[in-house]
C-alpha positions in Angstrom: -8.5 29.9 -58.1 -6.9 30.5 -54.7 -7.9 29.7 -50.6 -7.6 31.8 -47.9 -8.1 31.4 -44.2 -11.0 30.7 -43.0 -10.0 30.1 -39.0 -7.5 28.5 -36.9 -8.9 25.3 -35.4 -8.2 24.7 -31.9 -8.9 21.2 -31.0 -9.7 20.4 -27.3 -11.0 19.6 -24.2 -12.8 22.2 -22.7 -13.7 25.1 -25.8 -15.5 27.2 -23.2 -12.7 27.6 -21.3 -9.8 28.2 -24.0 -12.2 30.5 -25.9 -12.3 32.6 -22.8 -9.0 32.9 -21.8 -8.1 33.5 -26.1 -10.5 36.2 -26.1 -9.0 37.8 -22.8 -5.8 37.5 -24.3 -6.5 38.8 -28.1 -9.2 41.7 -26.8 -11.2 39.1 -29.3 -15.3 38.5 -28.9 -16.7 35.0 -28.2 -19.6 33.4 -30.0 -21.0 30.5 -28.8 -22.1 27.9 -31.7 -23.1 25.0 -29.3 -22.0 23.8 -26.6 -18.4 22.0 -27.3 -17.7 24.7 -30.6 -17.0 28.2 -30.0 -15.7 30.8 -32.2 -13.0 33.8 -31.1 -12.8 36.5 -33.5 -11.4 39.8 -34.1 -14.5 42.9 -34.0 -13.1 44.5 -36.1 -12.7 41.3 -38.8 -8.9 41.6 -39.8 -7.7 38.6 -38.3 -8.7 35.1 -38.8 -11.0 33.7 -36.5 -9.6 30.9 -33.8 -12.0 28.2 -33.6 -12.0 26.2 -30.3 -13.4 22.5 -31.3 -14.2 19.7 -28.1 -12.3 15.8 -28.9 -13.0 13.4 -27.0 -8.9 12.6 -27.4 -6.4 14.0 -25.1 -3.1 15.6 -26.6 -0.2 13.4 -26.8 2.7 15.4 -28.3 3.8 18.9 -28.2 1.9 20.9 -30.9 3.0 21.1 -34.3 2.0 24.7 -34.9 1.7 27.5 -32.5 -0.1 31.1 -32.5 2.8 34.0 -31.8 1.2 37.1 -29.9 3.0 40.4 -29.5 2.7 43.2 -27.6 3.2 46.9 -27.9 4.5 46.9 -24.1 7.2 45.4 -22.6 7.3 41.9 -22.6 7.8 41.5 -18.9 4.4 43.1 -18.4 3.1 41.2 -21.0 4.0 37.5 -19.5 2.3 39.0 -15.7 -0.8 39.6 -17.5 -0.8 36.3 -19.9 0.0 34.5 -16.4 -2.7 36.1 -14.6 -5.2 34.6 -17.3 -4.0 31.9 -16.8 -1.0 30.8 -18.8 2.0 29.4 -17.7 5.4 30.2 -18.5 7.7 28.0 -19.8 10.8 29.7 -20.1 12.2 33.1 -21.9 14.3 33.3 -25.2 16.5 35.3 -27.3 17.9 34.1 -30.4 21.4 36.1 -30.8 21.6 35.8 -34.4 18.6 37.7 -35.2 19.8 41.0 -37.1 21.6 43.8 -35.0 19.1 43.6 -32.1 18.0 40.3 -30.7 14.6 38.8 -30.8 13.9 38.3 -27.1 10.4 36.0 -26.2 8.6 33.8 -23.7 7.5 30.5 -24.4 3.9 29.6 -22.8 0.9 27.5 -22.2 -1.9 27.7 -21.9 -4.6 26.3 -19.7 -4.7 23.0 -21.4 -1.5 23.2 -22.5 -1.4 24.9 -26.2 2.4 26.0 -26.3 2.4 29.5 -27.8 4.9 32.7 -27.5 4.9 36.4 -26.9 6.9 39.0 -27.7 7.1 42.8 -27.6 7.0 44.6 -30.6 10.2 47.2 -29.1 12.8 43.7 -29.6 11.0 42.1 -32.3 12.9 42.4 -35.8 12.8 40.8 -39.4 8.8 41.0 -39.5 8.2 44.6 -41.2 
């Protein structure tokens, strides 16, 4: 017997509005279950569904787990259009030790303040 993944639950304040701005981000398709659950999922199926899940309870702490996203473009362009959707950028990063070439990302948030990172697939290493 074994488990896989069934979705990533989001929870917070306004589903609607994170679903929107996932699904912008991912190229993913929104379905609406009621009104404070929706579902952001992948057309073509491959990916695990993010699940977007109203509490009454705001966030306290920074988040224990984040989503990574990467891009096959640079990842300057990449941040401009994140931003435009409206994430914020925290800061960028490169860790030096990483292999030969250095891993280089940006550090976000989203519109209710989900940290998560991008990266560019051109500087990303250690993954294949």
């Amino acid at each position: 017997m074994s488990a896989s993944l069934l979705a990533v639950v989001v929870d917070c304040a306004e589903p609607g509005r994170q679903a929107g701005f996932w699904s912008q981000v991912l190229s993913y398709e929104v379905v609406e279950r009621n009104t404070e659950e929706f579902l952001v999922r992948d057309p073509a199926g491959l990916a695990a569904p993010l699940y977007f899940m109203k509490v009454p309870e705001p966030r306290t702490q920074k988040n224990r787990l984040h989503l990574d996203v990467v891009t096959d473009g640079p990842l300057t362009d990449e941040v401009d259009r994140l931003t435009g959707l409206g994430a914020r950028l925290v800061e960028f990063r490169q860790d030096p030790d990483t292999l030969a070439n250095p891993d280089t990302w940006a550090v976000l948030e989203d519109p209710e303040g989900l940290v998560f990172c991008a990266s560019s697939s051109s500087t990303l290493t250690g993954w294949d």
